[in-house]
C-alpha positions in Angstrom: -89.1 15.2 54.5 -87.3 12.0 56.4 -89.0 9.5 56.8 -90.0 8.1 60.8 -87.3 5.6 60.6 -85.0 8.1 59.3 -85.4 10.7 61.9 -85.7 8.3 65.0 -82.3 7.1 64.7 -79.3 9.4 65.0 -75.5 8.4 65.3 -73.2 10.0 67.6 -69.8 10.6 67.0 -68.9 10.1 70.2 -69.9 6.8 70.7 -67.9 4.2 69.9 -70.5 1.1 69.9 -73.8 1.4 67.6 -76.4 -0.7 68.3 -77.9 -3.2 65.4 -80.7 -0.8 64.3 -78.6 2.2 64.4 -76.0 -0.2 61.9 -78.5 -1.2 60.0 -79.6 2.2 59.6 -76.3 3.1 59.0 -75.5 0.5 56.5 -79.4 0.5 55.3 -79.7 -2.9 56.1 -82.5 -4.5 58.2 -81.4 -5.8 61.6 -81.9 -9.0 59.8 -79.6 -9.0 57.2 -77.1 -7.8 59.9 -77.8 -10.9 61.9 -77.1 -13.5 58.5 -74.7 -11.9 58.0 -73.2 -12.2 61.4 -74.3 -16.2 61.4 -73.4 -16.9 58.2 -69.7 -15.7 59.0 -69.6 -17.8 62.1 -70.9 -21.2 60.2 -67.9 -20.6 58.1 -65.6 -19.9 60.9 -66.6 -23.2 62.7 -67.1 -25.2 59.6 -63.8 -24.2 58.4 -61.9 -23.5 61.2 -60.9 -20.3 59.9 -62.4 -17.3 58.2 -60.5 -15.3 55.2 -60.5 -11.9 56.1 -62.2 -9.0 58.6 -65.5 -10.4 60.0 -68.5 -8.4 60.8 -67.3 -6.4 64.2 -69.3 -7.7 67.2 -69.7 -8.2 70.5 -72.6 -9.6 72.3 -74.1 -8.7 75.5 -76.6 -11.4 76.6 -79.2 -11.0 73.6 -77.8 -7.7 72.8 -75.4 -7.1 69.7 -73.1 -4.2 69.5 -71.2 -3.2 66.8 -67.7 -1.5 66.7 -68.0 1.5 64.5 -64.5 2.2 63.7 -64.0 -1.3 62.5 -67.4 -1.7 61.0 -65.4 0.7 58.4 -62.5 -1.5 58.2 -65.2 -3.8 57.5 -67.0 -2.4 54.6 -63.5 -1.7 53.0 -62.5 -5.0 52.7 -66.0 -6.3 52.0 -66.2 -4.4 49.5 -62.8 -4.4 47.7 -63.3 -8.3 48.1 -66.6 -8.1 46.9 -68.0 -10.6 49.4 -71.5 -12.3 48.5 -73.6 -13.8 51.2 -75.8 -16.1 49.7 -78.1 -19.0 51.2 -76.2 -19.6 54.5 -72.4 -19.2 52.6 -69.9 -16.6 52.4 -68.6 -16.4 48.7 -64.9 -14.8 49.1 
């Protein structure tokens, strides 16, 4: 049987934006971890002045964050195949 969380959350395929707990269910993250991660790309980005690669997909609506689900997977892929880290406040690439 799914669990509250599990079954409170569903994600249409029609819609092209998720909201942060329905990518964090998605991704089974917490809202959290979604938000570091978000953070700790843009401390690199204006540290730097650059940022190597996709970064998290975003946009923000006053407090609200919405996340591009089509390149949320474009995300993961290279993520993934880069085998990003996101440790203490940094981006290891």
């Amino acid at each position: 049987m799914p669990n509250k969380e599990e079954s409170d959350i569903t994600i249409s395929v029609e819609k092209p934006l998720l909201t942060i707990e329905e990518a964090a269910n998605y991704l089974r993250l917490s809202e959290n971890e979604i938000k570091q991660i978000i953070h700790t790309e843009q401390i690199q980005l204006t540290t730097a002045g650059s940022f190597s690669g996709v970064m998290f997909p975003y946009i923000k609506v006053g407090e609200k964050f919405y996340i591009s689900k089509n390149e949320l997977m474009v995300w993961i892929n290279e993520t993934s195949r880069e085998r990003r880290e996101y440790t203490a406040g940094t981006v290891i690439q």
